[in-house]
C-alpha positions in Angstrom: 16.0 -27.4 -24.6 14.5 -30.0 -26.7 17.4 -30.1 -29.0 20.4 -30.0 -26.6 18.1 -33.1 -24.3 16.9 -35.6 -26.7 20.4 -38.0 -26.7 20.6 -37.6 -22.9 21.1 -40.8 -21.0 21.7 -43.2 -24.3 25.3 -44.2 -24.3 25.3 -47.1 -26.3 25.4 -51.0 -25.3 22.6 -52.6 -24.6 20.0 -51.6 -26.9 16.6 -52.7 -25.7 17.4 -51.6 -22.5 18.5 -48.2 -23.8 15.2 -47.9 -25.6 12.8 -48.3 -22.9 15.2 -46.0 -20.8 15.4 -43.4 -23.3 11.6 -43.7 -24.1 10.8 -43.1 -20.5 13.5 -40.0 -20.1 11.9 -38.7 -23.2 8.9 -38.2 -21.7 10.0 -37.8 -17.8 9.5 -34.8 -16.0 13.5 -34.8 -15.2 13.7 -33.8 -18.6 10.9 -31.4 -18.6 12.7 -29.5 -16.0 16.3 -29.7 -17.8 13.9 -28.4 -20.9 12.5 -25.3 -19.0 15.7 -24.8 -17.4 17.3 -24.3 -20.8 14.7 -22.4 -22.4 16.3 -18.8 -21.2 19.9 -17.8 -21.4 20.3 -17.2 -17.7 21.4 -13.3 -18.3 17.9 -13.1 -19.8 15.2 -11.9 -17.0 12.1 -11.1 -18.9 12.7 -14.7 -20.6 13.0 -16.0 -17.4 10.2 -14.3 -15.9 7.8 -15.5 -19.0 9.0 -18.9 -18.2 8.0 -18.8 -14.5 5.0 -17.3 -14.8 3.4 -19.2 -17.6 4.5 -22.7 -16.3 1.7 -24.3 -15.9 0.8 -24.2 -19.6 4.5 -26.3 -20.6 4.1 -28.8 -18.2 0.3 -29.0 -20.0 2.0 -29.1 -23.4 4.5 -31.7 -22.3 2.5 -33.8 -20.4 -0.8 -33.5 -23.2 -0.3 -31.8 -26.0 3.2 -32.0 -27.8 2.2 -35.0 -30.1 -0.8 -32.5 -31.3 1.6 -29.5 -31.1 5.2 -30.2 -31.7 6.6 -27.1 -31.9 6.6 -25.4 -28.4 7.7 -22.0 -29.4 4.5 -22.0 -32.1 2.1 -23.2 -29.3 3.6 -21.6 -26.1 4.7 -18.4 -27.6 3.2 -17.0 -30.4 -0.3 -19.4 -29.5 -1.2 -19.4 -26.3 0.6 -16.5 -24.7 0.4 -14.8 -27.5 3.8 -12.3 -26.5 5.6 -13.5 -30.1 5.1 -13.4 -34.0 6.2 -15.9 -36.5 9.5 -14.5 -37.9 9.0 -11.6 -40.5 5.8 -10.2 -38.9 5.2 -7.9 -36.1 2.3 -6.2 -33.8 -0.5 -7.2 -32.2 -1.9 -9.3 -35.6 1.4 -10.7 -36.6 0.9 -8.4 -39.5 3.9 -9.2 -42.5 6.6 -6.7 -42.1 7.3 -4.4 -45.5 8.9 -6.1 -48.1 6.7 -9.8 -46.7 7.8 -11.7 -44.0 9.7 -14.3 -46.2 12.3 -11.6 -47.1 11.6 -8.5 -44.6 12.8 -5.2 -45.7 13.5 -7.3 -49.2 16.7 -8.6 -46.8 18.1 -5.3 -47.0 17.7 -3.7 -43.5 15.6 -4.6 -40.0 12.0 -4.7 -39.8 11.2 -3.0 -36.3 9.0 -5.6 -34.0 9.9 -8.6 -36.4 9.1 -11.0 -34.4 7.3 -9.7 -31.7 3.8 -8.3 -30.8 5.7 -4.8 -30.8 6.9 -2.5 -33.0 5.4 -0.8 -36.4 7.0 -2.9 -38.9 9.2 0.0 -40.6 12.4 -1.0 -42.0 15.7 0.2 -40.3 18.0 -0.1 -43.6 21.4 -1.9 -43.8 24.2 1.1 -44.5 23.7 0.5 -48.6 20.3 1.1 -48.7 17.6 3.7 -48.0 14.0 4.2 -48.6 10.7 3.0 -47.1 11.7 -0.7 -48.6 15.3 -0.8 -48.3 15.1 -0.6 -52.4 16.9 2.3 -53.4 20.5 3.1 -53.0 22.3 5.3 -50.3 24.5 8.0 -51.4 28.1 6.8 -52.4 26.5 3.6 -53.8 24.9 2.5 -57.1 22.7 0.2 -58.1 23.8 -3.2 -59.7 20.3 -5.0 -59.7 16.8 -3.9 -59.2 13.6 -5.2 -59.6 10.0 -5.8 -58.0 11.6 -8.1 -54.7 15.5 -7.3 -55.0 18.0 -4.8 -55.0 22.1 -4.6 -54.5 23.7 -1.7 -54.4 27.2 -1.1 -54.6 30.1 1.3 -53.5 30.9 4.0 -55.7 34.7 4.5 -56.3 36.3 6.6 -53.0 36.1 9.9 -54.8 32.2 9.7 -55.6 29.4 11.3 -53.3 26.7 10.0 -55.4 27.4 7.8 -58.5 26.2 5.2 -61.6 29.2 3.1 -61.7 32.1 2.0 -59.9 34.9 4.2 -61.6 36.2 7.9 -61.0 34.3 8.8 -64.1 31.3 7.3 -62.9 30.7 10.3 -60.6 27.5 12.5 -60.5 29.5 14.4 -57.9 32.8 14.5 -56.0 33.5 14.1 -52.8 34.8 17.5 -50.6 38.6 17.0 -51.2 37.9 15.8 -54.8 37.8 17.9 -58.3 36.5 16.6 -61.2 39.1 17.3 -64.2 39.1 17.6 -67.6 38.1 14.2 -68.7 35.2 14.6 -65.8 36.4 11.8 -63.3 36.9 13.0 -60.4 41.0 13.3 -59.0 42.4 14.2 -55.4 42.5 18.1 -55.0 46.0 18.9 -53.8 44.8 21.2 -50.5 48.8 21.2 -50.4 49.5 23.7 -53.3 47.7 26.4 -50.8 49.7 26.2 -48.4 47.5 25.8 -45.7 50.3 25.0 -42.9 51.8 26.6 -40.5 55.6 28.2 -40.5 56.4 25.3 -37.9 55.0 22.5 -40.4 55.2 21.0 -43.6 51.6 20.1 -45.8 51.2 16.1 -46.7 48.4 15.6 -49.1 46.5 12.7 -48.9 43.3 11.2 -50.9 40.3 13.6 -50.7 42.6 15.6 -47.9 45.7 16.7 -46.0 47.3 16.7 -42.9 49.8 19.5 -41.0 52.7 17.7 -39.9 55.6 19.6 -37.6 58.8 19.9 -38.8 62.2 18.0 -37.9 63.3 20.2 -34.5 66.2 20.9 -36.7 64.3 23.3 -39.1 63.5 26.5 -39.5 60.4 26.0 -41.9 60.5 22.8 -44.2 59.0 21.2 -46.9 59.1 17.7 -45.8 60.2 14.8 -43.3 63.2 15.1 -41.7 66.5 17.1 -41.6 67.1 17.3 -44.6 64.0 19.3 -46.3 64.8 22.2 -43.8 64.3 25.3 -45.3 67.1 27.1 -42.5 68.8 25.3 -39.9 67.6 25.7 -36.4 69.5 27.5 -33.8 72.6 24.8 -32.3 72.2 23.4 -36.0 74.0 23.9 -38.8 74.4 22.2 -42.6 76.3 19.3 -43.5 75.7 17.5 -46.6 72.1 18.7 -47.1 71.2 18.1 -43.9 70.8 20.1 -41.0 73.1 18.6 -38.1 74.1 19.1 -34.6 76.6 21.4 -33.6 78.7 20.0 -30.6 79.3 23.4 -28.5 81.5 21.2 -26.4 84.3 20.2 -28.9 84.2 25.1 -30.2 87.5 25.5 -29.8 86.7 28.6 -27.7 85.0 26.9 -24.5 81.5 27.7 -23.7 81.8 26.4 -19.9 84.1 29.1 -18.7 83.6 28.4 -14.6 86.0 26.8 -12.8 85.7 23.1 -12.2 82.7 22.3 -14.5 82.2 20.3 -17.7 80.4 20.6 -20.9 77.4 18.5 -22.1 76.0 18.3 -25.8 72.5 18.8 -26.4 70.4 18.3 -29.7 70.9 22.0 -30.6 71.8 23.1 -27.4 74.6 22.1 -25.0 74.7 22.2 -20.5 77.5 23.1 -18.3 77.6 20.7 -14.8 79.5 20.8 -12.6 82.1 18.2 -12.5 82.4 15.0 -10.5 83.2 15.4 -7.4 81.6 18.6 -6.9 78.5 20.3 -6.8 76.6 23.6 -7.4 76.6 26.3 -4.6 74.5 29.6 -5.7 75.9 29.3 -9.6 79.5 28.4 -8.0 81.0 24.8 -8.4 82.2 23.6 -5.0 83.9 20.4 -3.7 81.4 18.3 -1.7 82.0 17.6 1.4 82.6 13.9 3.0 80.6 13.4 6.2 81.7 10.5 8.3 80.2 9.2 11.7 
């Protein structure tokens, strides 16, 4: 509030005039309203319900005691109210939070109540780190610096669970999906080789896994994408230059529509006999439709 008030009204021209205007705005209780209006985010309510109920003690520190006390937040808040902390301490003592309040949780994680008169001043650690300080390394990371105040750990390489340096070889243990070979790094197990899929589907290995994928609707069986890693060709299939393609029952040269006025209609592996334009079907029998006129 003091921030986003303190140019108001001063535009610039005449400047003696702007002076004593702005030195009586500065002080005015237009802008002490405009202050304690902006102290809150509007969505806030407990904010705005501190506000309200304590505001007899800002208009005492605006009108009195902000030359003495310049910061309102130290002599409102954490002073006379007594509802926050200075930043890095928590509780009902503003006690330092662990790690000290310059760098809480040794700027590794969240220290719970930091801030506030709440909380117990534990550390919630960032995803790297774990440990009452926020000092030690979480599994799949590794340490790059450590001493009494700081610590960075970093990821281990994508086939590590635990680790001391960023390469495969650098693994204390693998990952599930991973084997460590003969060299000791540790390499994608291929979960393909089993073949854990199922008649319908083909096995694509992936890093540290595999997924079942299904088959073109050509195939019988496959071992791949598409219609031309079928193992047998589906029913209304057959193969053409290593793939497995479409028969058109339509163009057999014995008819498969035998019924009297109907047509044939290709399918992907299949085919449909309709009857043809003109008429329609009457208990499995093609008949002419019939016109009706007013």
């Amino acid at each position: 509030g003091l921030a986003d008030t303190a140019k108001k009204n001063f535009g610039g021209g005449n400047t003696a005039w702007e002076e004593k205007t702005l030195s009586k705005y500065e002080s005015s209780e237009i802008r002490l309203v405009e202050i304690i209006e902006n102290l809150c985010d509007s969505s806030n309510f407990e904010c705005n319900n501190m506000v309200e109920e304590h505001e007899e003690h800002i208009e005492k520190w605006w009108f009195k005691l902000k030359k003495k006390y310049p910061d309102l937040f130290k002599w409102f808040c954490i002073e006379t109210i007594e509802v926050c902390c200075p930043a890095g301490t928590y509780g009902p003592d503003c006690l330092a939070c662990r790690g000290g309040s310059e760098r809480p949780c040794h700027g590794n994680g969240h220290c719970d109540g930091d801030g506030t008169r709440g909380g117990d001043g534990s550390c919630s650690c960032n995803k790297e780190y774990t440990g009452d300080f926020c000092l030690d390394c979480s599994n799949g990371y590794f340490s790059t610096l450590r001493n009494e105040t700081h610590s960075v750990c970093t990821a281990c390489h994508a086939a590590c669970k635990t680790c001391t340096g960023s390469s495969n070889k650098d693994c204390q243990d693998c990952k599930e999906g991973w084997i460590k070979n003969e060299e000791a790094a540790c390499v994608d197990l291929d979960e393909c080789a089993a073949s854990p899929c199922k008649d319908h589907q083909y096995c694509l290995n992936t890093d540290g896994s595999f997924s079942c994928k299904a088959c073109d609707a050509s195939c019988i069986g496959c071992t791949g994408e598409g219609s031309d890693k079928c193992k047998a060709c589906a029913s209304g299939y057959m193969k053409e230059d290593e793939k497995c393609t479409d028969i058109d029952e339509c163009n057999l040269p014995e008819k498969v529509c035998v019924k009297e006025n109907q047509d044939c209609v290709n399918t992907s592996g299949s085919y449909k006999c309709v009857c043809s334009e003109g008429f329609e079907d009457k208990d499995g029998t093609c008949v002419q439709n019939v016109k009706t006129g007013k």
